[in-house]
N, C-alpha and C positions, 0 to 999 in steps of 0.2 A: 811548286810545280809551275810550267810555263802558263801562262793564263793568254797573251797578247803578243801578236808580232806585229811589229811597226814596220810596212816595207817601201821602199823609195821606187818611184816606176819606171824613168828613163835609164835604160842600162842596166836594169835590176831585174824590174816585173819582165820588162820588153828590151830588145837589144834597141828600137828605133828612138828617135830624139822626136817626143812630143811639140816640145815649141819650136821646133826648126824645122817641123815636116809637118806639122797640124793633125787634127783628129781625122779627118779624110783619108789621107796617106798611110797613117798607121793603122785604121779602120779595116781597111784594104790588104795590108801586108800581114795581117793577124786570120782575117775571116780569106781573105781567096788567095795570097799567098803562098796561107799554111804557114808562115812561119811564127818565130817567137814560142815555141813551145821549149822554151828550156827548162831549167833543173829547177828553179826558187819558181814557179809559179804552180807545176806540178807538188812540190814540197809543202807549200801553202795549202795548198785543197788537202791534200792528204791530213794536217795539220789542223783545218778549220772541219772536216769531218769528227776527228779527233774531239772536237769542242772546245779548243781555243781558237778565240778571237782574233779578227785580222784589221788593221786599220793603215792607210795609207800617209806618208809623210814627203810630199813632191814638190818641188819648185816651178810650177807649172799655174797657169790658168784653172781654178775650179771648174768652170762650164767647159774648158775643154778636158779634164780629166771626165768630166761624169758621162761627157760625150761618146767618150768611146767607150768608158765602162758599162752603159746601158746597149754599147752595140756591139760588144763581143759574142761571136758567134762561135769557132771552134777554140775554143782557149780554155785554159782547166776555171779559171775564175772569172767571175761576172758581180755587176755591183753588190748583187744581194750578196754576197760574200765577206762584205767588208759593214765594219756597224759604224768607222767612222772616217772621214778624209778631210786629210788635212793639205791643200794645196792653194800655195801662193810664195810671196818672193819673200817671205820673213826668214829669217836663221832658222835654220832646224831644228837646232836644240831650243829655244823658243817655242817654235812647236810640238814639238816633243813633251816640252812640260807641260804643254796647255792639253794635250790627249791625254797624259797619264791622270792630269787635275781633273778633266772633263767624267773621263770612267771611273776615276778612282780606283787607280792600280799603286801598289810603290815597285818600284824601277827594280827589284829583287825576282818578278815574276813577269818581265817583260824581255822582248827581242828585239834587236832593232837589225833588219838588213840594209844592206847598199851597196853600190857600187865601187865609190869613190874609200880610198883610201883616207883622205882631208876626212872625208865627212863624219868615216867609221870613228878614227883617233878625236874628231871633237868630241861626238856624241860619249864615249867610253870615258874621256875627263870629264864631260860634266857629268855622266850616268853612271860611274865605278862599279855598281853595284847590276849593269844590267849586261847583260850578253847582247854582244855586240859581231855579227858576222859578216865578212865580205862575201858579195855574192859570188865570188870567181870559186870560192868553196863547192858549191853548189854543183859546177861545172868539171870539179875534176873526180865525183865519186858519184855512184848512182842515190839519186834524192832519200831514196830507200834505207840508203848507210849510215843514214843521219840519226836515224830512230834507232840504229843499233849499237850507238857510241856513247849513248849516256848524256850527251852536252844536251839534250832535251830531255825533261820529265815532264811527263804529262799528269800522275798521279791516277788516281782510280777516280775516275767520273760518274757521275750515276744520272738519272735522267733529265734530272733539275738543270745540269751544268750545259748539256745538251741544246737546250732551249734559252741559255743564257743570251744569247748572241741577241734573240725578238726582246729581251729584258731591258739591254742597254738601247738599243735603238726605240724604246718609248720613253726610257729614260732623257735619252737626249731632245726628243721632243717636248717631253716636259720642261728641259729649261728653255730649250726656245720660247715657248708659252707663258713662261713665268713674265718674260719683258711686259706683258699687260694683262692686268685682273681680268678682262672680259675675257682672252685668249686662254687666261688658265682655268679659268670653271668653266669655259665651253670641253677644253680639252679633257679636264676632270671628268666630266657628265660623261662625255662619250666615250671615255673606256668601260663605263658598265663594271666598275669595279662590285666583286662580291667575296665576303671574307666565309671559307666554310673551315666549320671544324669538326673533325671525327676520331676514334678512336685510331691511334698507331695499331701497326700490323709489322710481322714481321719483312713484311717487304719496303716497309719505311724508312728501318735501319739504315741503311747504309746514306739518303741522307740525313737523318739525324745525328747520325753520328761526325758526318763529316762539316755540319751544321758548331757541333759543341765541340768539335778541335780545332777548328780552324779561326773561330770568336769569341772574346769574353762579355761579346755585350750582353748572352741569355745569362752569364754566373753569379746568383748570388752569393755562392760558398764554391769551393772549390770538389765539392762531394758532390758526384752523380751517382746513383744504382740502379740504371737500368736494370730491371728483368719481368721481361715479359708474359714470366711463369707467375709472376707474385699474383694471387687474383683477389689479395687484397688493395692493390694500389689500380687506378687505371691513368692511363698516360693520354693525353689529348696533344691532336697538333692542330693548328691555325694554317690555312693555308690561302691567300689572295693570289686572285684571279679575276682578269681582265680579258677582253677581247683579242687581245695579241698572246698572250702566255700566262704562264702560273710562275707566281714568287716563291 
């Protein structure tokens, strides 16, 4: 299932040109405007409700990309939207591997949008394996049609995957912190990690199960038997939890 879209923002996200027209200008043409509401931004929100993930890939200034992403005001998306961006003048597909390395995605569960034709045909030879779409798609059928053609699977979600998004964004704070011992056990401490464990219930199911198909790190034999009727056996889960979300 699709897990991550990678989207490019000048002529993608937005029709306006970030580094040739600055965050002021395009600030302006998004909140009082009104425009830039096209097909891939509407698409994306409908998609990160869904509970996949969205991360940016732009050739652009980071402090001016975060600039206006923090002052988006009528637009389907806004920073908390995104758990990771990647903006500066390195090759793309460079960046690209360094998002999928960061999350720890493989390129079989990822999307990469854009504008650019060049950029689509690079990213799909070095990424074969990852769906790769031009944004002028987006523009000739309504966003909606998208989810009715199959070229998206999202899979069956369950609550966990939901809350995935506050997961990776501590995640990526932890490596930041890692650069210095004092920054990682302050960061450590102040998550208030706590590990509870309780009996499985039927409403557990469905991620457990999606838990033990999807990883072979819990197998030690290839034999599972659930059943929840057996009231000789009892089934326990481990569940961590932190101030931002539950694992």
């Amino acid at each position: 299932p699709l897990k991550l879209i990678i989207v490019d923002l000048d002529g993608t996200l937005w029709s306006h040109n970030l580094a040739e027209e600055g965050p002021a200008a395009l600030i302006t043409a998004i909140n009082v405007a009104n425009q830039d509401k096209n097909g891939v931004a509407t698409f994306l929100k409908s998609c990160a409700e869904k509970g996949v993930l969205l991360a940016i890939c732009s050739k652009n200034n980071l402090d001016d990309v975060v600039k206006v992403m923090q002052n988006l005001g009528d637009f389907p998306l806004n920073m908390g939207d995104f758990v990771y961006i990647k903006a500066n003048w390195e090759n793309k597909t460079k960046n690209v591997q360094e998002i999928l390395s960061s999350l720890q995605f493989s390129q079989e569960s990822v999307c990469f949008i854009d504008n650019s034709i060049e950029q689509c045909a690079e990213i799909k030879d070095s990424f074969p394996k990852m769906l790769v779409v031009h944004s002028d798609e987006f523009e000739l059928v309504d966003s909606r049609d998208f989810f009715r053609t199959g070229i998206f699977e999202f899979g069956q979600l369950t609550k966990e995957d939901l809350l995935r998004k506050k997961s990776y964004a501590v995640n990526r704070k932890l490596v930041e912190a890692q650069g210095s011992h004092y920054d990682l056990d302050d960061f450590l401490v102040g998550l208030e990690m706590s590990c509870m464990f309780s009996e499985i219930t039927v409403d557990d199911m469905p991620r457990i199960n999606q838990i033990l198909e999807r990883t072979n790190q819990f197998r030690a034999n290839r034999k599972f038997d659930f059943d929840l009727r057996d009231e000789r056996i009892k089934y326990l889960k481990f569940e961590l939890v932190d101030k931002y979300t539950s694992y």
